[in-house]
Every structure is written in C-alpha cells, then in structure tokens.
MARFI-643451 format. One record per atom (N, C-alpha, C, CB): residue number from 1; residue in three letters; chain; atom name; x, y, z. Coordinates in steps of 0.001 Angstrom, whole numbers, plus 524288, in hexadecimal, padded with zeros to 5 digits. Glycine has a CB too. Layout:
BEGIN
num, residu, chaine, atome, X, Y, Z
NUM, ALA, A, CA, X, Y, Z
...
***
This chain:
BEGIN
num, residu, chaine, atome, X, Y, Z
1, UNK, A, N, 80339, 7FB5B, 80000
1, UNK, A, CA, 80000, 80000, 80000
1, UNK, A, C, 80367, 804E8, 80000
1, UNK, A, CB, 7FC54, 7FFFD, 804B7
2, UNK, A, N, 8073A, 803CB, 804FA
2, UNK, A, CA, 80B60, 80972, 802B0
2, UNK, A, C, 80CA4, 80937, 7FEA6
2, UNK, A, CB, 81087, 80AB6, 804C7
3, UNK, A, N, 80FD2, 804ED, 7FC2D
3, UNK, A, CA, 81090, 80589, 7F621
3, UNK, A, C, 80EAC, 80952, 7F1AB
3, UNK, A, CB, 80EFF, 801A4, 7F483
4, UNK, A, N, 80923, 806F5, 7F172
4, UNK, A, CA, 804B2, 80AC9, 7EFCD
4, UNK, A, C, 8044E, 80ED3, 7EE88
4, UNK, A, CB, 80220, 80B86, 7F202
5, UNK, A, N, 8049F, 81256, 7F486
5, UNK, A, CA, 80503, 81829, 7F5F0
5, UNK, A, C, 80925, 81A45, 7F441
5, UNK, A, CB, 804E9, 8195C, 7FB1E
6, UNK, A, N, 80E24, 81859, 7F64B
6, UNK, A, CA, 81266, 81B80, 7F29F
6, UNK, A, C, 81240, 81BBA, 7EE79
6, UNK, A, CB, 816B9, 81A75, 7F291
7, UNK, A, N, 812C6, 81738, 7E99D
7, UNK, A, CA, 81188, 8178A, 7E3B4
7, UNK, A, C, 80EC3, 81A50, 7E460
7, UNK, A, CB, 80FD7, 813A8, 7E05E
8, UNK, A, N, 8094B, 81D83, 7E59E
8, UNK, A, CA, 8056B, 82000, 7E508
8, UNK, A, C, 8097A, 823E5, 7E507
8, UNK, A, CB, 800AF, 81FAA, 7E875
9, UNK, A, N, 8081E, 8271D, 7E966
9, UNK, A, CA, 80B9A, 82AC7, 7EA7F
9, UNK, A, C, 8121C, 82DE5, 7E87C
9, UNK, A, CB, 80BAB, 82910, 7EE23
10, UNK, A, N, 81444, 8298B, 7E6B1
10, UNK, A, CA, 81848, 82A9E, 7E2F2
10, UNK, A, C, 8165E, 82C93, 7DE63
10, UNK, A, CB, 81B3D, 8265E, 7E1CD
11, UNK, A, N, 81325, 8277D, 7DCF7
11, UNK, A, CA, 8105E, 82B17, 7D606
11, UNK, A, C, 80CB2, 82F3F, 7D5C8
11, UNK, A, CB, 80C9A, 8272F, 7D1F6
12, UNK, A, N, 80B9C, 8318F, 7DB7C
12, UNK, A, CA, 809C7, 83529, 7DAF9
12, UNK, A, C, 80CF7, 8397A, 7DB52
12, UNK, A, CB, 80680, 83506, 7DD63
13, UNK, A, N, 8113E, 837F1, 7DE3B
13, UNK, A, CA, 8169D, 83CCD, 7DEC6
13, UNK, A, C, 817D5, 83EB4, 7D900
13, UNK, A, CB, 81D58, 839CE, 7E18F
14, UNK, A, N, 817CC, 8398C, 7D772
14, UNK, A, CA, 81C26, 839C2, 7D2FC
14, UNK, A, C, 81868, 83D46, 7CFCA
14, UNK, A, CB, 81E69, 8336A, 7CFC8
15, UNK, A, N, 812D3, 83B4E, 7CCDC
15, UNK, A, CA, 80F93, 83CAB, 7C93E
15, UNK, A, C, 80E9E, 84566, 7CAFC
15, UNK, A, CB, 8092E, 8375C, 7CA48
16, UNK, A, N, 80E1E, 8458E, 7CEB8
16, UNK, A, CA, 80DED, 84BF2, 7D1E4
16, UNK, A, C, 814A2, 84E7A, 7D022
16, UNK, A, CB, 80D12, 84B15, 7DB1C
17, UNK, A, N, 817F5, 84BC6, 7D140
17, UNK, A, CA, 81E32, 84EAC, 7CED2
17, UNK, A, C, 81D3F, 84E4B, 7C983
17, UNK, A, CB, 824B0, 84B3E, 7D041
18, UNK, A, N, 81C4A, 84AE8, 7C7FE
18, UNK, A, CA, 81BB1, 84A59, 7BF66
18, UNK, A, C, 81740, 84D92, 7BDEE
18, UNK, A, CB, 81981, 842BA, 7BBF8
19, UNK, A, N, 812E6, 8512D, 7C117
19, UNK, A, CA, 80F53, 852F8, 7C140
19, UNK, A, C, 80E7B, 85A05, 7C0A3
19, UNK, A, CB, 80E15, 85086, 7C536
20, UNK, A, N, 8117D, 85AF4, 7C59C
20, UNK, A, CA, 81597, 85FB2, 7C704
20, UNK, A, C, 81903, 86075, 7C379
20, UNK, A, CB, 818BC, 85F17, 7CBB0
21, UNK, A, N, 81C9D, 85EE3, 7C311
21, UNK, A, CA, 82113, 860CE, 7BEF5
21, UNK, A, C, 82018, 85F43, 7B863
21, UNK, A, CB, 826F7, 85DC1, 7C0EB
22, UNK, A, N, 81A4D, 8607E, 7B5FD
22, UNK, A, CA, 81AD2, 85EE5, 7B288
22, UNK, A, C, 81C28, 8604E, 7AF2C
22, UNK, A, CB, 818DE, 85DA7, 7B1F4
23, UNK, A, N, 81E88, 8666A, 7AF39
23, UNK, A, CA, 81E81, 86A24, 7AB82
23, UNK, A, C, 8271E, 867E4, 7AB67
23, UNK, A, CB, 81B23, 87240, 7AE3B
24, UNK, A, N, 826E4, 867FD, 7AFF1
24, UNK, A, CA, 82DD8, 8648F, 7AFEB
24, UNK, A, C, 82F52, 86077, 7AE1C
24, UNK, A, CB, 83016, 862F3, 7B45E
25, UNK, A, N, 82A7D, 85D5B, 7ACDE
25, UNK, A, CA, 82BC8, 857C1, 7ACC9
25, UNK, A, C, 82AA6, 85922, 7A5F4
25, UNK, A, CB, 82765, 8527F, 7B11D
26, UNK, A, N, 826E9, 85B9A, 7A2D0
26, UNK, A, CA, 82743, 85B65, 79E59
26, UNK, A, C, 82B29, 85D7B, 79C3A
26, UNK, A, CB, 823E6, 85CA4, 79CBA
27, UNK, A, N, 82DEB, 862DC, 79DFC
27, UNK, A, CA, 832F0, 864F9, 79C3C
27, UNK, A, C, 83768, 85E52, 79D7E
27, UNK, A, CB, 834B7, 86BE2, 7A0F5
28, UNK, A, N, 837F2, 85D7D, 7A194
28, UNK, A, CA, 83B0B, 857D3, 7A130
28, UNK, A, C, 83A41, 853B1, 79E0C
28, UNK, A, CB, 83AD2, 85558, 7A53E
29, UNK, A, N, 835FD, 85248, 79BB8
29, UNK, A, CA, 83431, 84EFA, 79814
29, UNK, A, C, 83782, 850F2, 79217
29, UNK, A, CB, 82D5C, 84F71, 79824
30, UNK, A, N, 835A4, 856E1, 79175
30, UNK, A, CA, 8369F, 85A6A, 78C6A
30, UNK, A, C, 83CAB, 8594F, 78C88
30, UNK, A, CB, 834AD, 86196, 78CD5
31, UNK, A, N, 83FCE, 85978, 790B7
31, UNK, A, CA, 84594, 859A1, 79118
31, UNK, A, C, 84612, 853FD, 78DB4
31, UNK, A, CB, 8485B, 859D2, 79804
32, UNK, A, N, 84534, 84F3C, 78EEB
32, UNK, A, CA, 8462C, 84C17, 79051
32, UNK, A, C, 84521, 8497B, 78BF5
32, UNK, A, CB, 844B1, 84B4E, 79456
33, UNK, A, N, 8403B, 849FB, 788EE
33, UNK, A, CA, 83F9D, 84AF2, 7832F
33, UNK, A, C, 843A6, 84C89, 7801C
33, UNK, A, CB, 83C28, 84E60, 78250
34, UNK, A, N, 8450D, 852E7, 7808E
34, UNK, A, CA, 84916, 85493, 77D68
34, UNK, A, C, 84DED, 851FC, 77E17
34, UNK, A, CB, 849CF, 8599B, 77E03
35, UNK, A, N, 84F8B, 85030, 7826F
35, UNK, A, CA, 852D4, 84D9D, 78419
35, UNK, A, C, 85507, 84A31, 77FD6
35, UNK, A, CB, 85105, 84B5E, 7882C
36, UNK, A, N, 84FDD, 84674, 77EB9
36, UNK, A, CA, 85105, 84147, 77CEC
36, UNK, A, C, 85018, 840F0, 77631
36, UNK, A, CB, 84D13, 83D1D, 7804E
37, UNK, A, N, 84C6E, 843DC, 773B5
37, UNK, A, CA, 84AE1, 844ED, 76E0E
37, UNK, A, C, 84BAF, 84926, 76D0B
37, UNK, A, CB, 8462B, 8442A, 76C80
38, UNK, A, N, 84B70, 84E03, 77003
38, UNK, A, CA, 84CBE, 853B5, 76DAB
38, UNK, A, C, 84758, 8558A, 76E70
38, UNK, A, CB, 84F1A, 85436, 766FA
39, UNK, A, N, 845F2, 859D4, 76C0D
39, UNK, A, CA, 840C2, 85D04, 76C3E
39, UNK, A, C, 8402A, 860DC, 76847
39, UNK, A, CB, 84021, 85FD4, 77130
40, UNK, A, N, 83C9A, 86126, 764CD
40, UNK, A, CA, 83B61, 86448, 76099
40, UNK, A, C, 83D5E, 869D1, 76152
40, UNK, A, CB, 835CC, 8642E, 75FC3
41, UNK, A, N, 8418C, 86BE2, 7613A
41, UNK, A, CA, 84251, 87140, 7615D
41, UNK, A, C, 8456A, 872CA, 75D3C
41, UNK, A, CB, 8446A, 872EE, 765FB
42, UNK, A, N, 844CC, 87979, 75DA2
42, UNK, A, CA, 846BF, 87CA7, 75930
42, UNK, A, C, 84CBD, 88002, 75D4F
42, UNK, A, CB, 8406F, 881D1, 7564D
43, UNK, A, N, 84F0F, 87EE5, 75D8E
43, UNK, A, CA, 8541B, 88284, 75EA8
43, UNK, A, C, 855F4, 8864B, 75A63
43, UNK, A, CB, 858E6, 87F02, 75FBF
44, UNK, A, N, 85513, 88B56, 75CA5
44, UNK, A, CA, 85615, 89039, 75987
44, UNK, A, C, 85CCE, 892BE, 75D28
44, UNK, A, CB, 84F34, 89550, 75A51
45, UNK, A, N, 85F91, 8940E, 75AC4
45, UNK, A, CA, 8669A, 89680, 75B7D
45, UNK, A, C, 86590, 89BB6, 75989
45, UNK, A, CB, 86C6F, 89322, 7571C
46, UNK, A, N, 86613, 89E47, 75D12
46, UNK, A, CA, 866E3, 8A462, 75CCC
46, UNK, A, C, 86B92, 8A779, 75E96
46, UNK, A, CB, 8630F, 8A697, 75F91
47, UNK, A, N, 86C78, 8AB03, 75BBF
47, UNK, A, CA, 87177, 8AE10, 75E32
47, UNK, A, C, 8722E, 8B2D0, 76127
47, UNK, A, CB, 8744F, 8AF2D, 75AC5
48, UNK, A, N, 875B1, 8B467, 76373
48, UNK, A, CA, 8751A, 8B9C0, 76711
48, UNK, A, C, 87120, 8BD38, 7651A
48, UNK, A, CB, 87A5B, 8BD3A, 76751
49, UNK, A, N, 8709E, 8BCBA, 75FF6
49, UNK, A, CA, 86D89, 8C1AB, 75D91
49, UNK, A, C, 8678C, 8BF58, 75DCB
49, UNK, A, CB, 86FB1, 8C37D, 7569B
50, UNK, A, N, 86684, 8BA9D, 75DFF
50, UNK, A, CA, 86117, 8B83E, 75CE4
50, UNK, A, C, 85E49, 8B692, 75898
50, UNK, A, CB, 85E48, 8BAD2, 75E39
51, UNK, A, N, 8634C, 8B77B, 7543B
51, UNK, A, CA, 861F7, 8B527, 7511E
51, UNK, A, C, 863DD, 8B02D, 75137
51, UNK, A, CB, 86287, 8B761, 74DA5
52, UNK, A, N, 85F93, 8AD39, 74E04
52, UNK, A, CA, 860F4, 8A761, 74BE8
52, UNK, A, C, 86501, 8A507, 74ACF
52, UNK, A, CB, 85F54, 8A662, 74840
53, UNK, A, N, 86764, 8A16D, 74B5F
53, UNK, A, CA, 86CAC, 89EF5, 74979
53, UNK, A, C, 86AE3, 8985D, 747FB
53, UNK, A, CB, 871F5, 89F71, 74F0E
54, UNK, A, N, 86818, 89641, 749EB
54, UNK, A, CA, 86503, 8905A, 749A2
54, UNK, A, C, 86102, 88E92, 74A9A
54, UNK, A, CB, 8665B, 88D59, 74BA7
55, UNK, A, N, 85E2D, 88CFE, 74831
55, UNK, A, CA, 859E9, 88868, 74ADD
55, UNK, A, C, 857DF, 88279, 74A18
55, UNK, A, CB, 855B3, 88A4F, 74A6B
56, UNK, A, N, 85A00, 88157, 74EB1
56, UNK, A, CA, 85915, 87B57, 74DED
56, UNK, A, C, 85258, 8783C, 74EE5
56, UNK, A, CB, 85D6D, 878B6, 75293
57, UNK, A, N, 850AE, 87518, 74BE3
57, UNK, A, CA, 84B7C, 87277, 74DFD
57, UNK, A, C, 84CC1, 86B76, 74C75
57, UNK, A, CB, 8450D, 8758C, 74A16
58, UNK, A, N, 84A23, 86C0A, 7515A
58, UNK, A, CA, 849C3, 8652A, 7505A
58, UNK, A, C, 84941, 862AF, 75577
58, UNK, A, CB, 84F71, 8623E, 74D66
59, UNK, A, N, 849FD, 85EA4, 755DA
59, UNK, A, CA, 84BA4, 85B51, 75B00
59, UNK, A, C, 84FA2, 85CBA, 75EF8
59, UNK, A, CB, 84D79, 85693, 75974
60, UNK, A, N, 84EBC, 8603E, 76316
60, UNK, A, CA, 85547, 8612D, 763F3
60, UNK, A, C, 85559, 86044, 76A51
60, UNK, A, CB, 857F5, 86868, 761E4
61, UNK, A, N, 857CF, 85F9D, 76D0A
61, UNK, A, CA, 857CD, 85E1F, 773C8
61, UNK, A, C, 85E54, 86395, 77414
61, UNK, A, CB, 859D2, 853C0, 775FF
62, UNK, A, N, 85B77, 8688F, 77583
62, UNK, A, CA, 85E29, 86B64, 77864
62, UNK, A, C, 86363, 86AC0, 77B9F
62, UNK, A, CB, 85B3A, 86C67, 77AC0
63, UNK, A, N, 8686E, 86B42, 77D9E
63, UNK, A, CA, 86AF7, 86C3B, 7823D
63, UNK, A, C, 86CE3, 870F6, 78123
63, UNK, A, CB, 86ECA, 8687D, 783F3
64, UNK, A, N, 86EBD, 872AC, 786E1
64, UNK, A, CA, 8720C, 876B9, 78709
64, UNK, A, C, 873BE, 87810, 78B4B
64, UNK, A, CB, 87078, 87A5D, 7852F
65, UNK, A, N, 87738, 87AA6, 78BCB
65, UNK, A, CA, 87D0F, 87982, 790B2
65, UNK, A, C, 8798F, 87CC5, 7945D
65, UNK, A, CB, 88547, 87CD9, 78F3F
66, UNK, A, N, 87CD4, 87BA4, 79932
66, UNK, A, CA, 87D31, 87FEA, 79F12
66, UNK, A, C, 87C17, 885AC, 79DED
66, UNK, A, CB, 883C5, 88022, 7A202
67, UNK, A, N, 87FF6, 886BB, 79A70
67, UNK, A, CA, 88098, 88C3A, 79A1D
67, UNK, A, C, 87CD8, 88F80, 7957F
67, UNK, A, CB, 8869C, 88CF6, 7990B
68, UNK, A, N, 87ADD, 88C58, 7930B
68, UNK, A, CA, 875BA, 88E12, 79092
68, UNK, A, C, 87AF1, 88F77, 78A23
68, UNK, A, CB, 87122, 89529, 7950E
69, UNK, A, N, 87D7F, 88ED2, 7894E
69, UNK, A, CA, 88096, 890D0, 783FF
69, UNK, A, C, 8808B, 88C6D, 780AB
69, UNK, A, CB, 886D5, 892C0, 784CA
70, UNK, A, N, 87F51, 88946, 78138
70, UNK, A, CA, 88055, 883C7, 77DB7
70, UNK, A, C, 87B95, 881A5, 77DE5
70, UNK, A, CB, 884BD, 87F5A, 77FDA
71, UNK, A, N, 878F4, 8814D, 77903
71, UNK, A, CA, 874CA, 87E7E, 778DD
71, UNK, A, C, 876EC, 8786A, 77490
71, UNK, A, CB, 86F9B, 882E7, 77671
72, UNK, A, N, 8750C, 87353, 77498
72, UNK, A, CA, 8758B, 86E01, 771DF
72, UNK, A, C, 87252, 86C4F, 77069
72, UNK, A, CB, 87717, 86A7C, 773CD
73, UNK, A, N, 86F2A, 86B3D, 76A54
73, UNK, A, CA, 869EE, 86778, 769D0
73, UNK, A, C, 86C13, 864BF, 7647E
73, UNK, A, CB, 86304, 86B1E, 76912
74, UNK, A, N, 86908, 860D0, 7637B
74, UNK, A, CA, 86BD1, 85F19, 75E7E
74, UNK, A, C, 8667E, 85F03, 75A07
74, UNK, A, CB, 86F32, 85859, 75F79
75, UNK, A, N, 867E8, 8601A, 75747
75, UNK, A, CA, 861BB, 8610C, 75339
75, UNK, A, C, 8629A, 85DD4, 74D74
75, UNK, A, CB, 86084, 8692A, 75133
76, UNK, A, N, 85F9C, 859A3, 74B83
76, UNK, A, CA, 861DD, 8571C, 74764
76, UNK, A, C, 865CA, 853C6, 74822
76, UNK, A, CB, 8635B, 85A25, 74449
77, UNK, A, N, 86807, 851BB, 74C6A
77, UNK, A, CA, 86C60, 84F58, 74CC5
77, UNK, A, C, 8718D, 85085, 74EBB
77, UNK, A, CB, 86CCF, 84E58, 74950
78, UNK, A, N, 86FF6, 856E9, 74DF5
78, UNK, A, CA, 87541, 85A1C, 74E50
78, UNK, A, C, 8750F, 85E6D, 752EB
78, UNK, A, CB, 87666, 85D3E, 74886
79, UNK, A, N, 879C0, 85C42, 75421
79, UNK, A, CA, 879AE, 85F96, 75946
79, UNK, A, C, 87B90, 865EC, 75A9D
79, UNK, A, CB, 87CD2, 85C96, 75C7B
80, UNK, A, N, 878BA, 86908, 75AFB
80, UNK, A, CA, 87AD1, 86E11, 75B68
80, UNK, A, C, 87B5C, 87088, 761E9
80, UNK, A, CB, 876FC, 87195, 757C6
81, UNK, A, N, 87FB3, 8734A, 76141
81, UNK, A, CA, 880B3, 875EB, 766EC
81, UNK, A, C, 87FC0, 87B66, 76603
81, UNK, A, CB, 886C6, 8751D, 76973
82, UNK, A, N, 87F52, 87CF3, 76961
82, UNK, A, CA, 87F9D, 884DF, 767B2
82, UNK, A, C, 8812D, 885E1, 76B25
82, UNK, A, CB, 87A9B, 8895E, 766AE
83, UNK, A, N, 883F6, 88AEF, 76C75
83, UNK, A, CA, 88640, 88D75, 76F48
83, UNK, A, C, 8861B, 89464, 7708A
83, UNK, A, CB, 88A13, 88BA2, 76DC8
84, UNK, A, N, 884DD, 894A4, 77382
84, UNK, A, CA, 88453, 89BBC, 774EA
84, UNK, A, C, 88004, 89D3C, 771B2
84, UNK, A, CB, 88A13, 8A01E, 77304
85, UNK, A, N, 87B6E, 89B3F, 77242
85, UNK, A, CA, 876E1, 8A068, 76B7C
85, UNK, A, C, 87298, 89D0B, 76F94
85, UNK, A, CB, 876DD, 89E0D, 75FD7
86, UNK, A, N, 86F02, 8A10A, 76D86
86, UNK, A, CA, 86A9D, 8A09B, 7710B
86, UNK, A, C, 86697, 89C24, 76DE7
86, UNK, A, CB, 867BE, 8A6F0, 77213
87, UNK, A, N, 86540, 89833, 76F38
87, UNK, A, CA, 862BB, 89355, 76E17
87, UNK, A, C, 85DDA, 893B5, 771C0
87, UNK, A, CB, 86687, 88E2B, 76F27
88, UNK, A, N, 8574B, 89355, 76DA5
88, UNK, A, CA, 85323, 892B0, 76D63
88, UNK, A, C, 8515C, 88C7D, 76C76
88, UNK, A, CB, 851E3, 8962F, 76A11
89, UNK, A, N, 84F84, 889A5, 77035
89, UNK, A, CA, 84DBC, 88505, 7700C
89, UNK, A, C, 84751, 8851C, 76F79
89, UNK, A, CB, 84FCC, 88259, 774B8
90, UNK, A, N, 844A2, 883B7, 76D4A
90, UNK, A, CA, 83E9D, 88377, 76BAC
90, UNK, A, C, 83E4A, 87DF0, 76BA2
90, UNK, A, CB, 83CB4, 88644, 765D3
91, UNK, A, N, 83B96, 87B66, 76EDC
91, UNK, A, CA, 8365E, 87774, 76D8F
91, UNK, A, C, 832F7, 8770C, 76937
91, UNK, A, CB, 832C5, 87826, 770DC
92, UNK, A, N, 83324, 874B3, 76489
92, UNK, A, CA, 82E25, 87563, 760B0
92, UNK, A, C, 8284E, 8717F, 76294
92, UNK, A, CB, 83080, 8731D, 759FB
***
C-alpha cells in the first residue's frame, strides 16, 4: 500500500515540474532538436556599416564562443565560421 502512494505521488511531482516549466522544457526540446538535425533557418552577415555581406538558408544548428565574436554552423555540408560582423539568426 505504501508502494502505491509514493508512485502516486512521485508522478505527481514529476507531471507538476514538466507542467511548470513548460515554456523551458520546450526551448530544451527546440535545443535538442537543433542539436541533432539542425533547424530551418536563414543566417544573414552584416558589417559595421549594416550592410549585407551573406546569407545563408537551410538546415543549420548554430554555435558560438564565450565571447560572442565567433559564430560556427555548417550549411550544405560546409562548414562556415565568422568572425567579428554582426550575425542575424532567424527561425523560418
């Protein structure tokens, strides 16, 4: 009978935390996704001035360093890095 109650009680813990944080748990899902297949986006490369210099679309899974200057995604196969220019990531 204790048995019971705890399983109860656990899956009710548990189901109330997965409940609460759901708006966290879908951004973690979205990560975790891109993670593993990439995610439909358009990456636009701009320069001090704001104008255009690139734009990439396709499948791409984002990184980018500590210091915010280095962004990494690979698009088509091919992997591009950028460095110092202001990089626009969009979701399509």
């Amino acid at each position: 009978m204790k048995k019971g109650w705890l399983i109860a009680i656990s899956g009710f813990i548990i189901i109330s935390v997965l409940l609460t944080g759901c708006k966290s748990w879908q951004r973690a899902v979205k990560d975790w996704e891109s993670s593993i297949a990439g995610l439909n986006r358009t990456v636009t490369v701009y320069d001090n001035n704001g104008e255009i210099i690139k734009a990439y679309q396709g499948k791409i899974d984002v990184e980018t360093n500590e210091y915010g200057n280095k962004v990494k995604f690979e698009v088509n196969g091919k992997r591009v890095i950028i460095y110092n220019a202001i990089v626009i990531v969009e979701e399509d």
